[in-house]
N, C-alpha and C positions, 0 to 999 in steps of 0.2 A: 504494500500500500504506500504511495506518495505522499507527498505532501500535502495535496491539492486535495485528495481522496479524504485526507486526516479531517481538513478545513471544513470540508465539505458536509463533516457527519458531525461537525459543530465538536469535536471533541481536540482538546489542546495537545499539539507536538510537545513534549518536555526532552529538552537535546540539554543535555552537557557538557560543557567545556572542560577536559582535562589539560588542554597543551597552556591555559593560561600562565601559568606558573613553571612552565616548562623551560631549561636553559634556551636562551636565544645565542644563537650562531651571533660570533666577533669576527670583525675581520680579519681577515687571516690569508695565508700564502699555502696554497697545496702544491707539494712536491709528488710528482709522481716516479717512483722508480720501474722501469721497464715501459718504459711511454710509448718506445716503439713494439708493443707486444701487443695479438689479438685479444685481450682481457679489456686494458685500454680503448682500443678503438672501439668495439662492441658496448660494452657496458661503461666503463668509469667515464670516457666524456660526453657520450649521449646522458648522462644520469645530471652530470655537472652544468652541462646547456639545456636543459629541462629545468632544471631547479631553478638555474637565471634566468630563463623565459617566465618562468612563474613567480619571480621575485621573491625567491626563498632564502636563496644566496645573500651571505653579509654584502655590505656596503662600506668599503669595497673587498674586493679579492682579488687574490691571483695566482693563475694554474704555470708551472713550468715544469715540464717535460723532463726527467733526465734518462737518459741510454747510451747506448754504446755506437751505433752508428752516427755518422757526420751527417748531418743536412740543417739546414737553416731551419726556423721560427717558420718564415712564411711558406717553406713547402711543407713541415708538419702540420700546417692549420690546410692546408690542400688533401694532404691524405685525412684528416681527419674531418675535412669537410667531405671527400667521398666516403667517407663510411660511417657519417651520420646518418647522409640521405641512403644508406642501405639497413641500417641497423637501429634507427632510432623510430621510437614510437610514434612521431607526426613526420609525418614525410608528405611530399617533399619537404626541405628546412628552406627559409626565404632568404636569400643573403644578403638580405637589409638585418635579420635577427644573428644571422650566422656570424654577422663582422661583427656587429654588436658584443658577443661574446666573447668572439677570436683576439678584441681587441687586449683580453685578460689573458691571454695566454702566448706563453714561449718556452722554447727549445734550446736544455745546453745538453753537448755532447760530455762524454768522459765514460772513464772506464771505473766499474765499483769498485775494483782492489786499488784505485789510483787516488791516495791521501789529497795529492792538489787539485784533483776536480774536484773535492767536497770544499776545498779554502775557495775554490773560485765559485762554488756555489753560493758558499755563504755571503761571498763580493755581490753576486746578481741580485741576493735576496735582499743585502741589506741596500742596493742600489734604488730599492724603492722608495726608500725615502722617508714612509708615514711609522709610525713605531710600530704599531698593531701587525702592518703585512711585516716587518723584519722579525717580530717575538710571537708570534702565534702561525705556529708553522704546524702543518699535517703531512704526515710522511706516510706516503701510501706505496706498499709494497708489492709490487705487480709481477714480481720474480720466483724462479723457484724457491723452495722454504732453504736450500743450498748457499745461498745466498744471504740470509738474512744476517747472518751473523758479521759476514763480510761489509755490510751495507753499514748495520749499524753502529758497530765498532766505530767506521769511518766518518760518520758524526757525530757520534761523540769526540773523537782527537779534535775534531774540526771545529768542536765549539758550538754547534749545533743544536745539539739534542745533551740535554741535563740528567745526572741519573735522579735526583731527588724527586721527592712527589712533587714539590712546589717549586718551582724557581722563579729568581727573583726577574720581574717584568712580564711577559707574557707563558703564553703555557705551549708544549709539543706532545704532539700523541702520534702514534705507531701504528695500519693497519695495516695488520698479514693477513694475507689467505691462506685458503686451505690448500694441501694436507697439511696440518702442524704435526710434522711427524710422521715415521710408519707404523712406530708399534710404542706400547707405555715408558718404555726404554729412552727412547729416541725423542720421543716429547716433552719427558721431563729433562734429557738433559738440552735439548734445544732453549726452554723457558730456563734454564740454569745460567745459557749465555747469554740468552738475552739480559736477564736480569743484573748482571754485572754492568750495564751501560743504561738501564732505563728501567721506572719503576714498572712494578706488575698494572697498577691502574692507569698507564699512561698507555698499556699496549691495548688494542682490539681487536678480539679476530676474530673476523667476519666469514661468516657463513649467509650464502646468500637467501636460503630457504627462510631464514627467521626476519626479512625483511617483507615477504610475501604476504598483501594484503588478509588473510583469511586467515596465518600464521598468528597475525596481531592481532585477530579476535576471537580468537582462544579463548584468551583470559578473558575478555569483556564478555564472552559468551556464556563460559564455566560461573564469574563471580560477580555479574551486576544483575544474573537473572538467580531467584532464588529457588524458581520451580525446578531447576534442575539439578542442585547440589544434595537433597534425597538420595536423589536416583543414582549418583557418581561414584557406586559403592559396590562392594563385595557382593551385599543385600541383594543388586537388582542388575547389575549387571554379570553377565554371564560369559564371557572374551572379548577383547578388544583386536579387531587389524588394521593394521597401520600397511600401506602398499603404495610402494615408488616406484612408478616401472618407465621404461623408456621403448620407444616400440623404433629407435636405432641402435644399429649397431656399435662397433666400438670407433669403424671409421679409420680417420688420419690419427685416433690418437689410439694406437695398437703399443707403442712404445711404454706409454704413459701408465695404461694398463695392467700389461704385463709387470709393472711392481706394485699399484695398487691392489687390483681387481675390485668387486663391487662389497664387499666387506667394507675397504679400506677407504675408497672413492664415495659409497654412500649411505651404508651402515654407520660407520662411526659417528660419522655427524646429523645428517640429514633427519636418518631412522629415530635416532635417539634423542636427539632436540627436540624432536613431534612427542616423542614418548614422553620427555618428562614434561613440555608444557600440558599435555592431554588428561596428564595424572600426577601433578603437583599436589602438596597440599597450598590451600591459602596462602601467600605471602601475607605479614602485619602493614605493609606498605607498601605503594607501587613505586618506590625507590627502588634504583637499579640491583642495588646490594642485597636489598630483601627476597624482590624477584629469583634474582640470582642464586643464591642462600637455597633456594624450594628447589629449586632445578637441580642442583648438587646433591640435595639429603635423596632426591627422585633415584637419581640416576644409582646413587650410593646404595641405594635399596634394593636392585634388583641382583638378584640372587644368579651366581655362574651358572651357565645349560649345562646338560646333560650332554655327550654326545649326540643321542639318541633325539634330541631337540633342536638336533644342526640340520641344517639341508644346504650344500653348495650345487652347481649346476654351470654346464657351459655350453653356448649355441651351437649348434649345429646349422646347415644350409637348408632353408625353407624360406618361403615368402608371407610378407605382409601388404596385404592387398594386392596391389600388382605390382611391386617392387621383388625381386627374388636376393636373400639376401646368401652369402658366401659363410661358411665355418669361420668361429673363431681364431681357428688355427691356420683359416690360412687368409688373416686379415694380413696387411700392410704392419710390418716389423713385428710379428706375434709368429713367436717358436713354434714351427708345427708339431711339436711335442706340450705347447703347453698345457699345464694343469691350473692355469689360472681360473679362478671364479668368474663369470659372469653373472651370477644369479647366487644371491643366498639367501636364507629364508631362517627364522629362528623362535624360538618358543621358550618366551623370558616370563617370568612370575618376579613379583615386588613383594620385598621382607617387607610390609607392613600391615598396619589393621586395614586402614581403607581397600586394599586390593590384595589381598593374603588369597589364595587359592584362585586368583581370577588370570588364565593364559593371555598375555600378550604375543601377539603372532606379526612378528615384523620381517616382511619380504621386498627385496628392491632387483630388477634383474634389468639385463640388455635384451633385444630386440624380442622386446614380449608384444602382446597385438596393440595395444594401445601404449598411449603416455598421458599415466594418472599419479596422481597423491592425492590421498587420502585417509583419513581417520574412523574407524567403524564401529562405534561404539553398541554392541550385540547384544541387548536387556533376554533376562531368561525367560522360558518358556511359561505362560498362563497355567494357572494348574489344570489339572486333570480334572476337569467339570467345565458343565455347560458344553460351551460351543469344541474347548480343547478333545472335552472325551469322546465326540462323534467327528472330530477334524483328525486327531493324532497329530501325523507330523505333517501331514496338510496343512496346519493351521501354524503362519509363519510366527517368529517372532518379532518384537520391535527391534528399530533401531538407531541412532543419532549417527551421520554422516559427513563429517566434515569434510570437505571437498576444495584441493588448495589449486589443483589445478588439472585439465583446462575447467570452465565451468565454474568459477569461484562463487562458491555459496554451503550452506548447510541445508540438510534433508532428515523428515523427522516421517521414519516407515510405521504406518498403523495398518491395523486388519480393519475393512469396511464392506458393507455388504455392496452387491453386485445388483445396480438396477434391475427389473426385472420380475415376471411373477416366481422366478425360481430362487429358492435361498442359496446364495453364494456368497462366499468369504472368498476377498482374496488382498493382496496389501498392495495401498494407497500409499500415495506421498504427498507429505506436506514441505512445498522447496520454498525457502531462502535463498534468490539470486542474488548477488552485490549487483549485475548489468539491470535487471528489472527493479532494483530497489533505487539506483544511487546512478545510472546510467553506466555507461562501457568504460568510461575511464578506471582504473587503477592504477597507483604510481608501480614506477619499474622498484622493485627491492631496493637494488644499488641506489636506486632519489634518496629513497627514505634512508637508508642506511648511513650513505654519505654525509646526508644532512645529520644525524644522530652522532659522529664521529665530531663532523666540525663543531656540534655543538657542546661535544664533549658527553655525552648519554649513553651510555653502556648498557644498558637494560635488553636490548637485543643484539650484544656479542657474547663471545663465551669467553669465562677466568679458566684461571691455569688451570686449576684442582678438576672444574668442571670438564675442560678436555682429556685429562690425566685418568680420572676415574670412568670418562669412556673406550678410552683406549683398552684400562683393567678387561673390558667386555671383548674386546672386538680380539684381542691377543688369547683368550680361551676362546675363542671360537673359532679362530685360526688354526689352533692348535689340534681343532679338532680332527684337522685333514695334515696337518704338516705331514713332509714324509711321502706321503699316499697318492699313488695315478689316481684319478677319475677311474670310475666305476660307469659302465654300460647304462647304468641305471643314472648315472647323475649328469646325461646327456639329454639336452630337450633342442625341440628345431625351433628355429628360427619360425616367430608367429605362432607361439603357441605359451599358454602361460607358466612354465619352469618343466621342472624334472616331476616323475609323476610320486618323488619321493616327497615332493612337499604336498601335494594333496593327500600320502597317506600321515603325514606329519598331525595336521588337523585330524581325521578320521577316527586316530585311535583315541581321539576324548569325544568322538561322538560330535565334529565341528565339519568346515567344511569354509574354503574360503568363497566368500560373496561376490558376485560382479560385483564391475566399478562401474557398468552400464546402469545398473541402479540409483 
C-alpha cells in the first residue's frame, strides 16, 4: 500500500527518522588503492558518482587514484567515464554530470612496495590546501589481501595513517575487502599486522552483501515489528534455509577459485552474516558496537558439524536454459584434476535457548538454475487435528521469506482455501515488494557502504573477532574433505541444484529444501 492509498483511507502514515542523529560525512580525500582494477571501475566509482549526483557526498571531496600503471588524471577519468556508462545504475551518464564529478578526481602512479610514492602522495594530498581534504583521509583497499600489509606499513613510514585511535586533527580509516584471509590461521595473523600500524576501529571490512537493501531490514523487520518476535523461536519455528546460488559459472576467475572455492568465497562471509543477522538476539542499542557484540555471541554459538552435516559438490557440463555450460575442471586455469568445491551445503544448530535443536541448513553453489539469496524461515507443522488430520502432509506449513535478491522483498506462506464449491487447501502468499512498495530504485551496496565508511559507521562491516570466529567454522568444515578426491556422488551438472547428497542431507530429519520460485 502507498502513500496515497494510506491518505486515502483517512488513516495517518507514522514514518520515522532514524538517520537524524546519524554521523554526517566530513570532508575528506578518498584514496583508492588498485584504481586501475575491475572492483574500481564496476563498483567503487559508479557508487562515489551516485552518491555526488545525489548530494550525499561531503562538501567538499576528493577521489585520487593510486596504481601501478602510468597514464595521466585525464585518461583515467576516460576509462572510467566508459565504464560508468557500462556499469552504473542510470545510464546513459550526461557529461555535463560526469565533469561535474570528474572535476574531484585524479590519478598518481607508483609502485606499493615504493616508500616515495607514498611521501609524494602525501605532497598531492596535502596540495589541497583546505585542512579537512589533507587530515581526513579514506584508504580504500582494492588489492589483493597480499598486499595489505605492504600498503599499509607504507603509510604509516609516510606519515599518513596514525596507529592511535584518535589523532590529533582529522581522522583515517582503512577498507579491505574480502577474503580477509584463507583459513583462522591466516586471518588472525593478517589482523596481527595490521594492527601494528593502525587501530582495530579504524579498519572496515567490507562485505558487500551487508550493504544490500533487504540485508538492512532484517533488523527493522525482526525488532520494530512485535508480532513476530513470539514466533522467532525454538517454540514455532521448525529449520531455517538460508541459499546463495549463482546460476554462472566460475568463468575468467578459475585461478581465483581454485584457492578459495565456494566454502571460502561464500560461506564464510556471505552465508554466515545472513545467519547471525537472521538469529541474533536483540542488540541494547542500534550502536554499531552493540549490533556488533549480537552478531559475534550469534556466530560464537553455533556448535562444529558433524561430518555427516557436510555436503561439498563440483559442476559438471550441463546447460542452463540455452546456454551449455563446460566442467569445472576444464574451466580456464582450473587443474583438470581438481577437487575444488563449487557447491557446499551444511547443517549448523546454535548452542543457545532461543534456537537449541532448531537445523540451520546453509547452501551456496556455482552454476545452479537460478541466482537467488534468501532466508527461509520454516514454522512447524499444525497439529494433528482438524484440517492437518484429513490433509497429513498435504497440508503445507508456514513460512517467512526473506528475499535479498533478485526480487527484493519479504513473503509470508499461509494455507487458504481454494475458491470454489470444492474444499481445497493449498498455500497462499502474502508479498512485501520494496519495487511495488517504494518504486525500483535501491541504492547499489557499495553507495551505502561507502557513504557508512566516510562517515565513519561501522554497524555494517565486520570486527576482527567476528571474522576470526567464522573462519573457526569454515576450517572444520574444510577439514571435513581435506585429503579426499571427490566422490561420484559429490558430482552435480551444471543447471541443476547441487549433488543429490544435499537433498539427502535435509531428508534424514524428515526436511527437504524449498524452491526459491516460491
Amino acid at each position: 500500500m502507498n502513500i496515497d492509498d494510506w491518505n486515502s483511507g483517512q488513516e495517518e502514515v507514522m514514518v520515522c527518522r532514524l538517520d537524524t542523529r546519524s554521523k554526517k560525512p566530513l570532508p575528506c580525500t578518498v584514496v583508492i588503492f588498485g584504481a586501475s582494477g575491475d572492483l574500481t571501475q564496476r563498483k567503487l566509482i559508479p557508487a562515489l558518482y551516485h552518491l555526488c549526483r545525489e548530494e550525499q557526498m561531503p562538501d567538499p571531496f576528493r577521489i585520487i587514484g593510486f596504481a601501478r600503471r602510468e597514464k595521466s588524471s585525464e585518461s583515467w577519468r576516460k576509462e572510467l567515464f566508459e565504464g560508468i556508462n557500462k556499469f552504473g545504475r542510470t545510464r546513459p551518464v550526461s557529461t555535463e554530470e560526469w565533469d561535474e564529478f570528474a572535476a574531484h578526481i585524479e590519478y598518481y602512479q607508483g609502485n606499493f612496495d615504493d616508500l616515495s610514492a607514498y611521501q609524494g602522495l602525501k605532497e598531492v594530498i596535502a596540495a589541497a590546501g583546505q585542512r579537512e581534504l589533507c587530515e581526513n583521509l579514506l584508504f580504500y583497499l582494492a588489492v589483493s589481501p597480499s598486499q595489505f600489509v605492504e600498503i599499509v606499513s607504507n603509510l604509516s613510514r609516510a606519515g599518513l595513517l596514525c596507529r592511535r585511535e584518535k589523532c590529533q586533527g582529522g581522522w583515517q580509516r582503512l577498507v579491505v575487502e574480502k577474503p580477509f584471509g584463507k583459513d583462522l590461521e591466516s586471518a588472525h595473523r593478517l589482523s596481527e599486522e595490521l594492527s601494528e600500524y593502525v587501530a582495530e576501529n579504524k579498519i572496515f571490512r567490507i562485505d558487500h552483501y551487508l550493504g544490500k537493501e533487504t540485508v538492512q531490514n532484517i533488523m527493522m523487520f525482526r525488532f520494530s515489528n512485535s508480532v513476530f518476535e513470539p514466533l522467532w523461536s525454538r517454540q514455532w519455528i521448525d529449520h531455517v534455509q538460508i541459499t546463495v546460488s549463482e546460476n554462472l559459472g566460475v568463468g575468467a576467475r578459475g585461478g581465483y577459485y581454485e584457492e578459495a572455492g565456494a566454502s571460502r568465497d561464500m560461506m564464510q562471509n556471505h552465508l554466515l552474516q545472513l545467519m547471525a543477522l537472521a538469529a541474533m538476539e536483540p542488540p541494547v542499542s542500534l550502536d554499531a558496537e552493540s549490533i556488533r557484540d549480537e552478531k559475534v555471541k550469534l556466530i560464537n554459538s553455533i556448535q562444529m558439524p558433524f561430518d555427516e552435516n557436510i555436503v561439498r559438490g563440483q559442476y559438471l557440463a550441463g546447460k542452463i536454459g540455452e546456454i551449455e555450460y563446460c566442467a569445472y575442471r576444464n574451466e580456464e586455469k582450473v587443474n583438470p584434476k581438481s577437487n575444488v568445491e563449487t557447491y557446499v551445503a551444511a547443517k549448523l544448530f546454535v548452542d543457545n535457548w532461543r534456537w537449541a535443536g532448531v537445523p540451520f541448513y546453509l547452501r551456496t553453489g556455482k552454476a545452479l538454475p537460478r541466482s537467488v539469496s534468501e532466508i527461509r524461515f520454516q514454522f512447524r507443522k499444525p497439529p494433528h487435528t482438524l484440517f492437518a488430520a484429513q490433509c497429513g502432509a498435504t497440508l503445507d506449513s508456514n513460512s517467512i521469506t526473506l528475499r535479498l535478491q533478485p526480487d527484493e522483498g519479504i513473503t509470508f506462506h499461509i494455507n487458504g482455501k481454494v475458491p470454489g464449491a470444492s474444499t481445497e487447501i493449498r498455500p497462499v502468499r502474502m508479498r512485501f515488494s520494496y519495487n511495488a512498495e517504494f518504486g525500483a530504485y535501491t541504492p547499489e551496496a557499495y553507495e551505502r557502504l561507502l557513504l557508512e565508511a566516510i562517515a565513519g559507521n561501522s554497524t555494517h562491516f565486520i570486527r576482527r573477532d567476528e571474522v576470526e570466529m567464522a573462519w573457526r567454522i569454515i576450517d572444520r568444515i574444510r577439514s571435513s574433505w581435506k585429503g579426499k578426491d571427490l566422490k561420484e556422488e559429490e558430482f552435480y551438472a551444471a543447471g541443476t541444484w547441487g549433488p543429490a547428497a544435499a537433498d539427502q542431507l535435509l531428508r534424514r530429519s524428515g526436511h527437504f529444501w524449498r524452491s526459491t520460485l516460491d
